[in-house]
C-alpha positions in Angstrom: -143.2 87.2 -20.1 -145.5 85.1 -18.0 -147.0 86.7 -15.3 -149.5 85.6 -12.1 -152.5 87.1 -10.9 -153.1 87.3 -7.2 -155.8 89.3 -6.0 -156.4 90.2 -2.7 -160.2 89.6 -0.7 -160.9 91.3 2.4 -163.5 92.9 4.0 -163.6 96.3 6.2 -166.7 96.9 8.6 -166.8 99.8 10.6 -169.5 100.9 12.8 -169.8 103.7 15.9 -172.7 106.3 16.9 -176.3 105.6 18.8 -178.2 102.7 19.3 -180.3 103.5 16.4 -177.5 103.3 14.0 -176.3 100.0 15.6 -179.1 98.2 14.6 -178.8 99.5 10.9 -175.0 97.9 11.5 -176.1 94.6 12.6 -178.4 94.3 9.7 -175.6 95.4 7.3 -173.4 93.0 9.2 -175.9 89.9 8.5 -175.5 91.4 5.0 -171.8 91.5 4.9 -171.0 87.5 3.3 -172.8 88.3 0.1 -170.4 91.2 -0.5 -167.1 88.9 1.2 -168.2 86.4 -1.6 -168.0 89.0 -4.4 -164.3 90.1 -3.6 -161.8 89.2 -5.6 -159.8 85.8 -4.5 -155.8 85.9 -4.0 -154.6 82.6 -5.5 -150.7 82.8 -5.8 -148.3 83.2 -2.9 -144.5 82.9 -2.8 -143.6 79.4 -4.2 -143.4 78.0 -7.9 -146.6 78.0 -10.2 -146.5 75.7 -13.4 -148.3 78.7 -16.2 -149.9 77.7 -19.7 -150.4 80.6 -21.8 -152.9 81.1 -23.9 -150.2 80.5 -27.0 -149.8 77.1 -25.3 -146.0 78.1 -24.0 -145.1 76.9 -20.6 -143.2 78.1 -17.7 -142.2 77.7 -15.0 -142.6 81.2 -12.4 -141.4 81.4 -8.9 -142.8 84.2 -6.8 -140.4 85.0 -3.9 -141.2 86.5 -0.6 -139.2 89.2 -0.8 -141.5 90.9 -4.1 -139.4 89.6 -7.0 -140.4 86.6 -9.3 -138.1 84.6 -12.0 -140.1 83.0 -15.2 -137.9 79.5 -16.5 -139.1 78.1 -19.6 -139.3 74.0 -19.7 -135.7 73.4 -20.2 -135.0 75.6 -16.9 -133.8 78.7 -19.0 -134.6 82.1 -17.4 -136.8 83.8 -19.9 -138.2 87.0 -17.4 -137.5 88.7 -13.9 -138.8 91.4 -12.1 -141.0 92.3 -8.9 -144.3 91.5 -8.1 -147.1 92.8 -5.7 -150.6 92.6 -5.2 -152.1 96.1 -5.7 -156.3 96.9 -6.0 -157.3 93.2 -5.4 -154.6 92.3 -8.6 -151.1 90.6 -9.1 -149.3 93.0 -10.9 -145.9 92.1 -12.5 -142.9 94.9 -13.7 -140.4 92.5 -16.0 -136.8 93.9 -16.3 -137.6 96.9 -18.2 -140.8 96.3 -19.0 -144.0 98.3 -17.8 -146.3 97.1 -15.2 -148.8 94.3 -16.0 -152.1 93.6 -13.4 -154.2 90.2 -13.2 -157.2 89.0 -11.8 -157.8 85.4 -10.8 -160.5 83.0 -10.8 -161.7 81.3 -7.9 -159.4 78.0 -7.7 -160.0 74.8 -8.3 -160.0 71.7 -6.1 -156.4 71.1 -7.0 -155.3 74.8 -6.8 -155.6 75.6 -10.3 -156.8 78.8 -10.9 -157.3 81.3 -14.4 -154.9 84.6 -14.5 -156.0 87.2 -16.9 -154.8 90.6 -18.2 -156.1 93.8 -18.9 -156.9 92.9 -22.1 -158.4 89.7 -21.5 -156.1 87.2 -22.4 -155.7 84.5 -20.1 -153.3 82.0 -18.1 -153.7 78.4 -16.5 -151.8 78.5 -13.0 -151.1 75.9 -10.9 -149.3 75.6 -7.8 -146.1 73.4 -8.2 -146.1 70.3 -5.7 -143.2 70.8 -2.8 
C-alpha cells in the first residue's frame, strides 16, 4: 500500500526574565534560521499525489481533509484506504487493518515533486496531481 510522507516544520521561541537574559534571546533569535532550515519540510496536503514506488508500481493516493486517504492503482481500482496524519514532523499512514507506517520527505522540487521514505529506507516519488 502506497503511502505519503508529510512532515511538519515549525519553530517554537520562547523567551521571558531580565535584561541580561534578553540579550542571550536576541542572539539565539539571530541564530534561530539555521535551526528553521534544518526542520523537516511538510510536502503533501489534502489533494491527489501521483506515487512511483521504488518496485516501479504506480498509484494514484488522495489525501482528504478529513484524515483518511484512498490509494487507486492506474486503471482507477482502489488498492488501499485508511487514515492519515502528520505526527513528530512525519506522515504516518494506518491501511485498513494494517499497522501504522511514518515518512519523511525531502525538500520539493521546483515542480512539487518531492522523495517519501519509510522506516526502513525504502523510498517513493510524489508528485502533486494538476487540478
Amino acid at each position: 500500500m502506497n503511502k505519503f510522507v508529510i512532515v511538519a516544520s515549525f519553530a517554537l521561541l520562547a523567551s521571558c526574565g531580565s535584561k541580561d537574559e534578553a540579550t542571550t534571546d536576541a542572539t539565539a533569535t539571530e541564530a534561530a534560521p539555521a535551526s528553521v532550515a534544518a526542520a523537516p519540510v511538510v510536502n503533501a496536503t489534502p489533494g491527489s499525489y501521483d506515487v512511483t514506488n521504488s518496485d516501479g508500481t504506480k498509484t494514484v493516493d488522495t489525501l482528504m481533509a478529513d484524515g483518511t486517504f484512498v490509494s487507486r492503482d492506474t486503471g482507477g481500482k482502489v488498492v488501499g484506504k485508511g487514515t492519515w496524519a502528520v505526527k513528530d514532523g512525519k506522515t504516518c499512514f494506518t491501511g485498513e487493518g494494517a499497522a501504522e507506517e511514518c515518512y519523511t520527505e525531502s525538500a520539493p522540487a521546483a515542480d512539487g515533486s518531492f522523495t517519501a521514505t519509510d522506516a526502513k529506507g525504502v523510498s517513493a516519488q510524489i508528485k502533486p496531481r494538476a487540478k
